[in-house]
N, C-alpha and C positions, 0 to 999 in steps of 0.2 A: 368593451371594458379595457381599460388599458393594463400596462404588465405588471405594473404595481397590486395593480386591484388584483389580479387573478393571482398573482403569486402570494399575497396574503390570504387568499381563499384555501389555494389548495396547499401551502403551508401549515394553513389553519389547522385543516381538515387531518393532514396526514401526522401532523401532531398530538390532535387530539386522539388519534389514533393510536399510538406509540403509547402515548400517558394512560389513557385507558388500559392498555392489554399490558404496561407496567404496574399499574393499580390492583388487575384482577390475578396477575402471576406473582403477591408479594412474597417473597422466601421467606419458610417459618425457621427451618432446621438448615444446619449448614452445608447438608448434600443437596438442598433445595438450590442454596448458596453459589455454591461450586459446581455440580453439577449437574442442576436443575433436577435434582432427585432421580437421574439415570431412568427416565422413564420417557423420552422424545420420541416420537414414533421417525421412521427413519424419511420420508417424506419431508415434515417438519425439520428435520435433523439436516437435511438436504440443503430445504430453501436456508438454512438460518445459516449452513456454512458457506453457502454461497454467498451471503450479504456479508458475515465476516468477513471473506477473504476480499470481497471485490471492494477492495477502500476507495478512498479519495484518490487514490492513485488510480486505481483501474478506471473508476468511472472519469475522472477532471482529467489526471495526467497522462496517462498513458498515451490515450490518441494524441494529445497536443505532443508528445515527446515525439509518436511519428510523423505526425504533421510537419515537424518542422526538418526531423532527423532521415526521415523516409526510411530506406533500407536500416539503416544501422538502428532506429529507435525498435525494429522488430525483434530483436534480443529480448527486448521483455514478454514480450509476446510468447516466446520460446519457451524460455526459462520458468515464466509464470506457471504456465498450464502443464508444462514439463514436469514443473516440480510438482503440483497437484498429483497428476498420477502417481508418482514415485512415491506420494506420502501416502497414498490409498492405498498402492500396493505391498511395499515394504514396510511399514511403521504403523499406520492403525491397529490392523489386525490384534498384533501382537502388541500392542502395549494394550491396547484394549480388554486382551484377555491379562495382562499384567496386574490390571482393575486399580492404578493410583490415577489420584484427581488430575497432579501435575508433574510437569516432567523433573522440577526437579526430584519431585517426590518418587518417580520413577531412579533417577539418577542416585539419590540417597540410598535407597536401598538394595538396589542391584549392584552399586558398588557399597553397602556397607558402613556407611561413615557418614558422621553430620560434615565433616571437613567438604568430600564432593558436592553435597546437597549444598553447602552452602555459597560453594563453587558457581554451584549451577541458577542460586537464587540469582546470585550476582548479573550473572551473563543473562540471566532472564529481563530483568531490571533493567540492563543495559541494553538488551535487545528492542525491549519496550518501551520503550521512553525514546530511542530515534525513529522507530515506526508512529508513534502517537505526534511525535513532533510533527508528521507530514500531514497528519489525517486533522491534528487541530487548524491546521494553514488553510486545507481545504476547506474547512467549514468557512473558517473568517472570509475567505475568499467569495465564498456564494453568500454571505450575510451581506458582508459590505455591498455586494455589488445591486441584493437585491433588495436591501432593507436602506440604501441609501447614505449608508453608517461606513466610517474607517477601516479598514481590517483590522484592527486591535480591536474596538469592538465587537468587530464581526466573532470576535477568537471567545470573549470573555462572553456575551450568548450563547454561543455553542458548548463555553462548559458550564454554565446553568445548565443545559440541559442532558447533556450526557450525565449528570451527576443525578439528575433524579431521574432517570432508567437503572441506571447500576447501582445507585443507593437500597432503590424499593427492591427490587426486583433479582439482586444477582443474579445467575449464571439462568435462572429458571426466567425472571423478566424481561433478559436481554435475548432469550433464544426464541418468546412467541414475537418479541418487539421484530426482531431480526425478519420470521418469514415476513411480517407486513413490507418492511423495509427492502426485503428484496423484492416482493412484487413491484413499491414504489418503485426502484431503481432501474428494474429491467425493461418497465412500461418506459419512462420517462428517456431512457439512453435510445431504445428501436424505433416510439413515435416519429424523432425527426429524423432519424435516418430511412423511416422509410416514404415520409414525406418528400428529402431535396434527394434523394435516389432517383424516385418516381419525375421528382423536375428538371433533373440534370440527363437523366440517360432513359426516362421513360422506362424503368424497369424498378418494379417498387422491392424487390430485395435486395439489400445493398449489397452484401457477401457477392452478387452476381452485378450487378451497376457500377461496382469499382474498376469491373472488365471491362465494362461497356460502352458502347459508343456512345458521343455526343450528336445533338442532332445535324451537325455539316458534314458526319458519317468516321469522323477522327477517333480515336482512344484516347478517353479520357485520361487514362496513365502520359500518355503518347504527349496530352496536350501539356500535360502539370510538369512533365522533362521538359518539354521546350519553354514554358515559362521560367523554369527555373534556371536552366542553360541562359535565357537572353540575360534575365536578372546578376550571374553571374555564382550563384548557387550552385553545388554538384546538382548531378542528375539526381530524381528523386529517386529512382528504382534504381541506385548504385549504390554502392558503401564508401565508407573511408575507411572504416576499422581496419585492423587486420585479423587474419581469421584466428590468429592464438588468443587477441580480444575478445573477438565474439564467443565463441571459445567458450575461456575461461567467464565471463559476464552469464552466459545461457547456465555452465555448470553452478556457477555462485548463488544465482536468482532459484535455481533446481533445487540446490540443496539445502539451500538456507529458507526453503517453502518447507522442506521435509522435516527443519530443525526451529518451526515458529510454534510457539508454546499457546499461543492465544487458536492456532488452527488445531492444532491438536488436541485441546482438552474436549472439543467439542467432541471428539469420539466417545467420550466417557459420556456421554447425556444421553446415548441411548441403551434396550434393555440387554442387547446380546451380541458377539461378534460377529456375530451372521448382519446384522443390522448397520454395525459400523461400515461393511465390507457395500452395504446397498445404498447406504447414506453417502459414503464416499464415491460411488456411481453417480449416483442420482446429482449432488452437488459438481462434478464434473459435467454433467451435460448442462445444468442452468447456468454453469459460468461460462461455457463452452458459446452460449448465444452471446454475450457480453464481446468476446473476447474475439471473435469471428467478427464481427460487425465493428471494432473498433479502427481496424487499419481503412476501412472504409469509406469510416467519420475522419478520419485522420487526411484522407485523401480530398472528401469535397470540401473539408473546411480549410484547406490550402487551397487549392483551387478558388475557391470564391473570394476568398479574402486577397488572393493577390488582385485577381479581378476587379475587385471591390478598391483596396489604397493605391496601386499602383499606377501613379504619375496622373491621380485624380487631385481636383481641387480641394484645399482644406476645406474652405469655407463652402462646398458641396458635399460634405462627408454626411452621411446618416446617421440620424438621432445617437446608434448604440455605439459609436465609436466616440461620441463625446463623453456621453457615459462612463466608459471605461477609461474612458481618460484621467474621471474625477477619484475612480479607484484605486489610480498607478500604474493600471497594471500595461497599458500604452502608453506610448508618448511618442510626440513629434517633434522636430526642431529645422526651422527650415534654415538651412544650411547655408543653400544658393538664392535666398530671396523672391524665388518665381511663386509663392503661392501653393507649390502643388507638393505632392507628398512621392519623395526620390524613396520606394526601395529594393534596394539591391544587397547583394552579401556585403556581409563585414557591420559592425556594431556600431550601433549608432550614436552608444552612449559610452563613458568612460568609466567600469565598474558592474557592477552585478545588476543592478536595480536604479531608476531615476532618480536622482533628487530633483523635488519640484520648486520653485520659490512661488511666492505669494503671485508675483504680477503675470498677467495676461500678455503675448505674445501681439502683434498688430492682428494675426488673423483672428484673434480670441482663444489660440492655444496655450493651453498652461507651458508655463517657461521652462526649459532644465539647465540646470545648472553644472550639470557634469557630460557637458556633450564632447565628442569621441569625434576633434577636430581632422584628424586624417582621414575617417572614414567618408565615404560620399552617401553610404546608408543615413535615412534621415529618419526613420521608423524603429521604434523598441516597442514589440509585441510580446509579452509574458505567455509563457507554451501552458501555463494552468487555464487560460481564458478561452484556448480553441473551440473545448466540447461544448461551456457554457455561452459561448456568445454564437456559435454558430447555427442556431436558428434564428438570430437577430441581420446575422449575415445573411442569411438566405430570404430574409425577409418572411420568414415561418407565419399563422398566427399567434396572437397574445398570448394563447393559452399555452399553445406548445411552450414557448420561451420560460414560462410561470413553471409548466411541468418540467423540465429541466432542472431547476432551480431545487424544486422540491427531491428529485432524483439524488442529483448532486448529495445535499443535504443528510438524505436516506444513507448514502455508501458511505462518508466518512462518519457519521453519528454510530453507524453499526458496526465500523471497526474500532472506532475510540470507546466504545461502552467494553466489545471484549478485551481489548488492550489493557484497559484501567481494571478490568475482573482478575486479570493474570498479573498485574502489577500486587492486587490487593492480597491476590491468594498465597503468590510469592510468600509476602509478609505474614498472613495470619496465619496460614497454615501450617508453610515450609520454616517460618523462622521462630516465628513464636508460639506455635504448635507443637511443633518436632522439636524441637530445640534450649529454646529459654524457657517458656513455662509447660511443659509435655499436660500439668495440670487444671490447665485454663478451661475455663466452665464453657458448654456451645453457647449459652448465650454471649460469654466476654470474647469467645473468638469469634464469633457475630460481627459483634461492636468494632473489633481489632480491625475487620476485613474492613466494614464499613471508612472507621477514619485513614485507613490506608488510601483507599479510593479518594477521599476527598484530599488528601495529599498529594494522588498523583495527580489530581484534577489539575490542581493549582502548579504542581511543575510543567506539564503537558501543557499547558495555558502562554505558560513564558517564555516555553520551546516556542510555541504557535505565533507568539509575538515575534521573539527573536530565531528566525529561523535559521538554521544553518542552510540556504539552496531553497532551491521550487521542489515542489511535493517526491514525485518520481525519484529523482537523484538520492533524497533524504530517505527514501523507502527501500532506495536499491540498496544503499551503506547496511539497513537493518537487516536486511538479506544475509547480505558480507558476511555481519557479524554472527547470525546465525547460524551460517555456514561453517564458517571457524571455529566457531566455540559447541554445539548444540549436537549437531549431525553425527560427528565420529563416536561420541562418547553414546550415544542411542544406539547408532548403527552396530555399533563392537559390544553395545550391551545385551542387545538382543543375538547377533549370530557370532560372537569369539565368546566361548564358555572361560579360555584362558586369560581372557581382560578382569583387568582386577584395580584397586582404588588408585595404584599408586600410576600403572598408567594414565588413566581416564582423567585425575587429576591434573596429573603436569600434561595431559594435551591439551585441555580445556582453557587451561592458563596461557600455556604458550599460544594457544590460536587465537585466542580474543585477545591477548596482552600485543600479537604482532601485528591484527586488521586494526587497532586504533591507531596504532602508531602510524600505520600505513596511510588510513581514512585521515588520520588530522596533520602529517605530514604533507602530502599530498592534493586535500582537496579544501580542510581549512589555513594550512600551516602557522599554527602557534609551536610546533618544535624547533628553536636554532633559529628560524627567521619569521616573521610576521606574514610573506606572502607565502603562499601553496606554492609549493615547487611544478615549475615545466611540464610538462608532457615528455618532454625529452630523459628526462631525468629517474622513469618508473621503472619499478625492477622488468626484466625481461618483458619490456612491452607492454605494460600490465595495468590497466585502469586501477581506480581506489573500488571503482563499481565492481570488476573483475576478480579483484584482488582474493576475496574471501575462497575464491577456489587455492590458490596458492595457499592460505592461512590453513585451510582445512586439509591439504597434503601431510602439512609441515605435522598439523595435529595428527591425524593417524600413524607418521612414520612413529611420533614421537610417544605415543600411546602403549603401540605395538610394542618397540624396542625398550621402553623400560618394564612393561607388562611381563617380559620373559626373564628380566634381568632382578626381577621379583617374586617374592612367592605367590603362589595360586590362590586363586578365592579360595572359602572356604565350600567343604562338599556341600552343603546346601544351598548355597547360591551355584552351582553349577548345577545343582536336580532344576531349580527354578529357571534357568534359562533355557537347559533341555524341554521343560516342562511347557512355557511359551508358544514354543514353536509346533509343537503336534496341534493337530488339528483337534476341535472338541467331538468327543465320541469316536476318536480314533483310538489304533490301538484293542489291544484280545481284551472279548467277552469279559466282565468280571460279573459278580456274585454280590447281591446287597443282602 
């Protein structure tokens, strides 16, 4: 059967899958809503936060960022799983036993004031909307490519469908949709790694095959340096950063994991803090297979792929490179005339992404229009198509390439359903629950949550269309922001009894008011001049990716220092923070 056929089988299938177990989990009451009625057993609670967290980015972007970044794309690697623990360890527990749906709701009342809460809506909204932006890209990405359709297309079917998971179903249909979803993703990411492992180094576990010999007795690391050395490329197992980048980038991705509002609620969906603490376990080790195996994929799919274009004939190229050609997301332009496809470092095209015009090239290659005449590079490969075209490269079978697809699919639909949950909760609960109408009936703030969601649908849609970046880059900014805005005011709320509204406030503000300035000075530049500023040009060395570690300094100095230079919460919110932190059942004997 060819890839079409299969990919609409097991598409099919894993669809009707999702739709079904959104159908049978419809939220009746709005804890059903929010937090799946706090009743997830912590296994369940496990797989569904592992498909949360592992988006379009982990599963599409991530390897393709090492694949092409090597050493330096490992910072997210870092960072990611880094910050995982750090939110298992310091932050669930304790807001867990805090017992609110959302953070800002956490934030509202541990400082005291709808002014913070609504602080925090903010920053949640802005958090969520440049995360959802990456995870809508992915989708369009694995549509277009496998459904044959544009990626604008691709974007507006995947929000059909994220809309009716989170519609029926809230926080209770998206956390059974989820386990499905992660078994889909995790199957579908390890099959072909342990298939071209097994073809390349004769050892079918990759985490051990990325070490390993090729069959003329070489390192395979060994062979993808010296490809990349002739080509003209750094060594792969080298860096460029510098280590205050890496740094700060691992610190930013860390804590801005610890301060993402769609990871977090998921604590609240099960029935006890003992449970959050195993869920948070348990979820660590199923991402931990993902995230082990990806620099792996990131290695044979560089590898083959130079193998595969370099200084081979166009009109000899296989089927899946034409393919990808009709999506954008390649392109070639022969430079020198020979027919054959030049690549080496340096960009092939002038600008972020190809423009193609309508006519055929003499080899039958689509034309571009903005080719990148100084460079002698004749190849633009887009780093989101690595994980997905790389059983196509390897020459994998049908099915595998169909199960890819479906994977793919699985990781960004399960983060954009909880993204759009935390966008809607934001609204019905923290702003027009708490706030504007405190008297709104569960059914009208039902309804609230509901067309919140299909609001964000339709912005997260347009991000998806008009993307700022490739998936990764646009995931790591949301990090940033989390980190600057989210982290301090948690961290200082749960262990400084002395933190009170009026710090938490103005840190909040100042560290999400300086990562934009930073993020769109920097890496969109609409402030003062139209293009992104240099590389040369960043504070102290400091990527926009990085950055959010510096934003979130500034936020705690700034927290702290007016925290003191104000008065104290009041005594009951200081019993309540005391109170958090003891363990349950700890503390002398009492008497009922």
């Amino acid at each position: 059967m060819s890839v079409q056929t299969w990919t609409w089988i097991l598409v099919g299938i894993t669809f009707a899958l999702y739709f079904g177990i959104a159908i049978w989990a419809r939220a009746g009451s709005t804890k059903e809503f929010y937090v799946a009625g706090g009743g997830v057993s912590p296994l369940a609670n496990g797989m569904a936060t592992a498909a949360d967290w592992m988006s379009a980015a982990s599963f599409i972007s991530m390897a393709g960022i090492i694949s092409f970044a090597g050493y330096d794309g490992s910072v997210y690697l870092m960072g990611w799983t880094g910050g995982y623990v750090l939110l298992a360890l310091l932050l669930a527990p304790y807001l867990r036993k805090f017992g609110k749906f959302t953070v800002p709701d956490f934030i509202g009342d541990r400082y005291y004031s709808n002014a913070a809460r609504t602080v925090a809506v903010i920053c949640a909204l802005i958090v969520s909307f440049t995360y959802v932006a990456g995870q809508m890209r992915g989708v369009g990405i694995v549509f277009s490519q496998f459904l044959q359709v544009d990626i604008n297309t691709g974007v507006i079917i995947g929000m059909a469908v994220v809309l009716v998971f989170a519609f029926l179903g809230g926080m209770k249909g998206i956390t059974y949709t989820q386990v499905a979803q992660y078994c889909v993703l995790i199957f579908a990411f390890m099959v072909p790694a342990f298939f071209i492992s097994m073809q390349m180094t004769g050892n079918p576990i990759p985490q051990i095959g990325m070490g390993g010999k090729l069959e003329g007795g070489a390192y395979l690391l060994d062979k993808l340096d010296a490809l990349h050395t002739q080509l003209g490329f750094n060594e792969y197992t080298d860096g460029t950063k510098s280590t205050w980048d890496v740094f700060a980038i691992t610190l930013a991705l860390m804590v801005g994991t610890a301060g993402l509002p769609h990871v977090i609620v998921r604590f609240f969906t099960v029935p006890k803090v003992k449970d959050a603490r195993k869920s948070a376990g348990l979820a660590l080790l199923f991402i931990g297979i993902l995230y082990t195996t990806a620099p792996a994929i990131a290695v044979f799919a560089r590898t083959n792929l130079i193998d595969t274009v370099s200084e081979q004939e166009y009109a000899q190229m296989p089927e899946w490179f034409k393919n990808w050609e009709n999506t954008g997301l390649i392109a070639w332009s022969d430079k020198n005339n020979d027919g054959k496809i030049q690549y080496v470092a340096g960009s092939a095209i002038d600008g972020k992404k190809p423009l193609f015009s309508d006519t055929r090239g003499e080899h039958g290659e689509r034309m571009v229009t903005n080719v990148n005449a100084e460079s002698k590079n004749e190849l633009y490969v887009d780093r989101d198509i690595m994980v997905l075209a790389n059983p196509e490269i390897a020459k994998l079978p049908n099915w595998v390439i169909a199960l890819v697809a479906a994977g793919g699919l699985a990781a960004a639909l399960s983060t954009a359903a909880g993204l759009l949950l935390v966008i809607s909760t934001s609204i019905s609960h923290d702003l027009i629950k708490k706030q504007i109408k405190p008297d709104i009936s569960e059914r009208g703030e039902l309804w609230a949550a509901r067309i919140a969601i299909l609001v964000a649908i339709i912005i997260a849609g347009l991000f998806g269309i008009y993307p700022p970046g490739f998936v990764a880059a646009v995931v790591a900014l949301a990090f940033g922001l989390a980190a600057a805005s989210f982290f301090p005011a948690i961290i200082l709320g749960i262990f400084d009894k002395r933190m009170n509204k009026q710090g938490a406030v103005s840190g909040m503000i100042v560290g999400i008011t300086l990562m934009l300035f930073y993020m769109i000075r920097y890496k969109t530049g609409l402030i003062g001049v139209m293009d992104p500023r240099p590389a040369s040009e960043w504070w102290f060395g400091t990527s926009p990716e990085g950055f959010g570690t510096v934003a979130m300094i500034v936020n705690v100095i700034i927290s702290v220092v007016v925290s003191r230079m104000t008065p104290a919460p009041p005594h009951e919110v200081q019993e309540i923070v005391e109170h958090i932190r003891i363990p349950s059942g700890a503390g002398e004997a009492t008497h009922h």
